[in-house]
C-alpha positions as CSV (number, residue, x, y, z in Angstrom):
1,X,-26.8,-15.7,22.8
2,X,-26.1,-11.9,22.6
3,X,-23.0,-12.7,25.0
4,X,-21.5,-14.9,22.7
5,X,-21.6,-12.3,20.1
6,X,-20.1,-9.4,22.2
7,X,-17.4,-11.8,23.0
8,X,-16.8,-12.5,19.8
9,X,-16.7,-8.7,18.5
10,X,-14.5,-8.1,21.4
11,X,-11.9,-10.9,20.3
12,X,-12.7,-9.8,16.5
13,X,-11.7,-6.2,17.4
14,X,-8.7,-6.9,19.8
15,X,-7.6,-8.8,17.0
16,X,-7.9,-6.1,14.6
17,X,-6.1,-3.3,16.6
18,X,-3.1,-6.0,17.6
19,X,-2.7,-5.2,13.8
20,X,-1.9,-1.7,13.4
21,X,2.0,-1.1,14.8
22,X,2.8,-4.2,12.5
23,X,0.7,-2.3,9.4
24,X,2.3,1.5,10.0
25,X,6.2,0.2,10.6
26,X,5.5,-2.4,7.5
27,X,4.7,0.8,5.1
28,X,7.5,2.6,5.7
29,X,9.8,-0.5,5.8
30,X,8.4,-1.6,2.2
31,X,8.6,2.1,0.8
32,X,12.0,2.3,2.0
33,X,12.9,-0.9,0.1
34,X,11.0,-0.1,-2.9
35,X,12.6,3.4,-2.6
36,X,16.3,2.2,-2.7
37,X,15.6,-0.4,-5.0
38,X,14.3,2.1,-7.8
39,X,17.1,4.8,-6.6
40,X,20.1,2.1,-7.4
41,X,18.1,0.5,-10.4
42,X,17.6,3.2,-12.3
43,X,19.8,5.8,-11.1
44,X,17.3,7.9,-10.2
45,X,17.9,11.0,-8.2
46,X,18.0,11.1,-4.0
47,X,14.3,12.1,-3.1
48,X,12.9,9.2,-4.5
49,X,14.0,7.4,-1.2
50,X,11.8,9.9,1.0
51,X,9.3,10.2,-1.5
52,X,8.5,6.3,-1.5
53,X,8.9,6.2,2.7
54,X,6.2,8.5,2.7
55,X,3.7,7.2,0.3
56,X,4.1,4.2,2.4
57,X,3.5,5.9,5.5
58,X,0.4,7.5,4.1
59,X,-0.5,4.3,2.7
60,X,-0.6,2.7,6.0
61,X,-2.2,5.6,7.5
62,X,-5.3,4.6,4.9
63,X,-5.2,1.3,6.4
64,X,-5.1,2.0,9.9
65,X,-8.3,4.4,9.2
66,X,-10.4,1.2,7.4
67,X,-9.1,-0.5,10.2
68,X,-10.7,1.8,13.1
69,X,-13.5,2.0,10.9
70,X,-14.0,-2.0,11.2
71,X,-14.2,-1.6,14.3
72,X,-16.6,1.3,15.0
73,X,-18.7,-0.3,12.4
74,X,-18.4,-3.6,15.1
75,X,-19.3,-1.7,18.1
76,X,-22.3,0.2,16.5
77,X,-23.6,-3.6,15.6
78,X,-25.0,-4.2,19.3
């Protein structure tokens, strides 16, 4: 039985790491796009673009850290 639960955190944590490329290029992606948005909508000045891009980099950096520790917390479990 303990083999069917290391499989299964293996296939849970594999699953959870195939996640974070998609979760650090989505941050920057959506800050860039929230960014722009705000610039053109309200004619705001030109460092609101970088300034969103990275509070959505550092936002996905956040996630990527509860994401590694998921999967610590997984390993620690056997």
């Amino acid at each position: 039985m303990a083999k069917k639960q290391e499989i299964y955190n293996w296939i849970t944590a594999a699953g959870a790491i195939s996640f974070i490329p998609i979760i650090l290029v989505s941050g920057a992606i959506v800050g860039y796009l929230v960014g722009g948005y705000l610039e053109k909508k309200f004619a705001l000045p030109a460092f609101v673009l970088p300034l969103s891009v990275g509070i959505g980099t550092v936002a996905s950096m956040f996630e990527v850290a509860r994401i590694i520790n998921f999967i610590s917390k997984l390993d620690n479990k056997k």
